[in-house]
C-alpha positions in Angstrom: 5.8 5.9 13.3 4.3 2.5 11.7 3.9 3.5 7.8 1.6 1.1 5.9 2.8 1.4 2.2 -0.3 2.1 -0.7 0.0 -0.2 -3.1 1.4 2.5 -5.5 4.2 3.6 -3.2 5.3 -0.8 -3.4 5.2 -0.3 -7.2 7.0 2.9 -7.4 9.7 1.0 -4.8 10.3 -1.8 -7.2 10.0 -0.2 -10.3 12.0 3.4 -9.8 12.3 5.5 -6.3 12.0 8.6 -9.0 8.8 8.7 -8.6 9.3 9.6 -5.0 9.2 13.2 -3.6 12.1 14.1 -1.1 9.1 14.0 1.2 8.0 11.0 0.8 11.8 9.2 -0.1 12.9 11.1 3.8 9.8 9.2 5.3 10.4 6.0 4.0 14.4 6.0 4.3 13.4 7.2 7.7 15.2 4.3 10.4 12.2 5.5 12.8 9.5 4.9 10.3 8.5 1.4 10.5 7.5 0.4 6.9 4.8 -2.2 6.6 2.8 -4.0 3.5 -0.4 -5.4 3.5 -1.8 -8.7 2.3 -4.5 -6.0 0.5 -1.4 -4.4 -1.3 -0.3 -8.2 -2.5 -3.5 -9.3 -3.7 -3.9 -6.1 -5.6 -0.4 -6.6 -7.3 -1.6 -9.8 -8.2 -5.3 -8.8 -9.7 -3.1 -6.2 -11.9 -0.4 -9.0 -12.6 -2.8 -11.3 -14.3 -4.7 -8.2 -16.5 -3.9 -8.5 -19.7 -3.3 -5.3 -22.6 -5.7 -6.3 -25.9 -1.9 -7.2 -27.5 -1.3 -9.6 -24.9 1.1 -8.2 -22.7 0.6 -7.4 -19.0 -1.1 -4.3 -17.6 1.5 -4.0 -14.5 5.1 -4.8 -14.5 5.3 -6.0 -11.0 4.4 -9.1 -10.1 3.1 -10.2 -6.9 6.1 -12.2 -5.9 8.1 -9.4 -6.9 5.9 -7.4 -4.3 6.5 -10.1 -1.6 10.7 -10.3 -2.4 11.1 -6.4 -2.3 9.9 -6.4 0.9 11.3 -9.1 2.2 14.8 -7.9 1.1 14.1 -4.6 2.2 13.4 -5.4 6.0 9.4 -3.6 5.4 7.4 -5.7 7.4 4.6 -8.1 5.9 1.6 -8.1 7.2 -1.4 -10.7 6.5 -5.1 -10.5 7.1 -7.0 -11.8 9.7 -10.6 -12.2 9.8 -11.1 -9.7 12.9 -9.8 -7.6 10.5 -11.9 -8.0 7.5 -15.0 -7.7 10.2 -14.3 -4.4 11.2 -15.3 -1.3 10.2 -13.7 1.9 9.4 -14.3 4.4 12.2 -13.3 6.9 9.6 -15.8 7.2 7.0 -14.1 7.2 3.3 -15.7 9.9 1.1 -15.6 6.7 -2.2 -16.2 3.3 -2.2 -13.2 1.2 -3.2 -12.6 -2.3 -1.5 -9.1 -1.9 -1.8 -8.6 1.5 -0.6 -11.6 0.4 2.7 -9.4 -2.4 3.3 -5.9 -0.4 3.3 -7.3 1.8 5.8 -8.7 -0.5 8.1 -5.8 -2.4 8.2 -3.7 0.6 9.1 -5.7 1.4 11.8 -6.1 -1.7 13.1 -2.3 -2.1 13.2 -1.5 1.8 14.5 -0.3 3.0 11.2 -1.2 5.9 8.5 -1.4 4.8 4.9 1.5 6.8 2.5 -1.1 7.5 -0.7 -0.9 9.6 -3.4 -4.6 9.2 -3.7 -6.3 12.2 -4.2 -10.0 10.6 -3.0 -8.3 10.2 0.3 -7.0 13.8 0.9 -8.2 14.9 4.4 -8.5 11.3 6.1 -7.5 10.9 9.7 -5.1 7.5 8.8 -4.4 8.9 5.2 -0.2 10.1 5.2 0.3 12.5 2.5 2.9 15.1 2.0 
């Protein structure tokens, strides 16, 4: 099964696996699932990278790069953005608006995948993985 990671899941990867559940750790440790990353999730690490606290200090602990290496090291496949997909549309409607999760979605089903989210607006969609 091709798993496109929510940005979250990247975060949680980097930062601690404790925030996995055995579900979602079995899925992901799984040698058949083949783990993949958007150019979506990248540019969101790097929109929360560069937000700053009102004392100065970063809103996110991860930093793009950090996003790209973890990967990288971890054999989950990188995948970048074309502009076939950016032009197409979601054949599953989304119940919010959110660019980011939009463009998660249609990138995992323009690639064959479900999206692993914890995001609760998502529950119920046909490419949305949640255990």
């Amino acid at each position: 099964m091709r798993v496109l990671l929510d940005t979250h899941f990247l975060i949680w990867l980097i930062t601690g696996p404790a925030h996995l559940t055995q579900k979602e750790n079995a899925i992901i440790s799984d040698p058949a699932a083949h783990l993949l990353v958007s150019a979506v999730s990248i540019w969101e690490l790097r929109l929360k990278w560069d937000r700053r606290n009102p004392d100065g200090t970063r809103k996110s602990s991860v930093s793009p790069d950090d996003g790209i290496d973890y990967a990288r090291d971890n054999g989950i496949e990188l995948i970048s953005l074309g502009v076939g997909d950016v032009a197409t549309a979601l054949v599953a409607p989304m119940p919010h608006f959110d660019p980011f999760d939009e463009m998660l979605l249609v990138h995992a089903q323009q690639l064959g995948a479900r999206l692993l989210t914890r995001d609760r607006k998502l529950a119920g969609h046909p490419l949305a993985l949640q255990l």
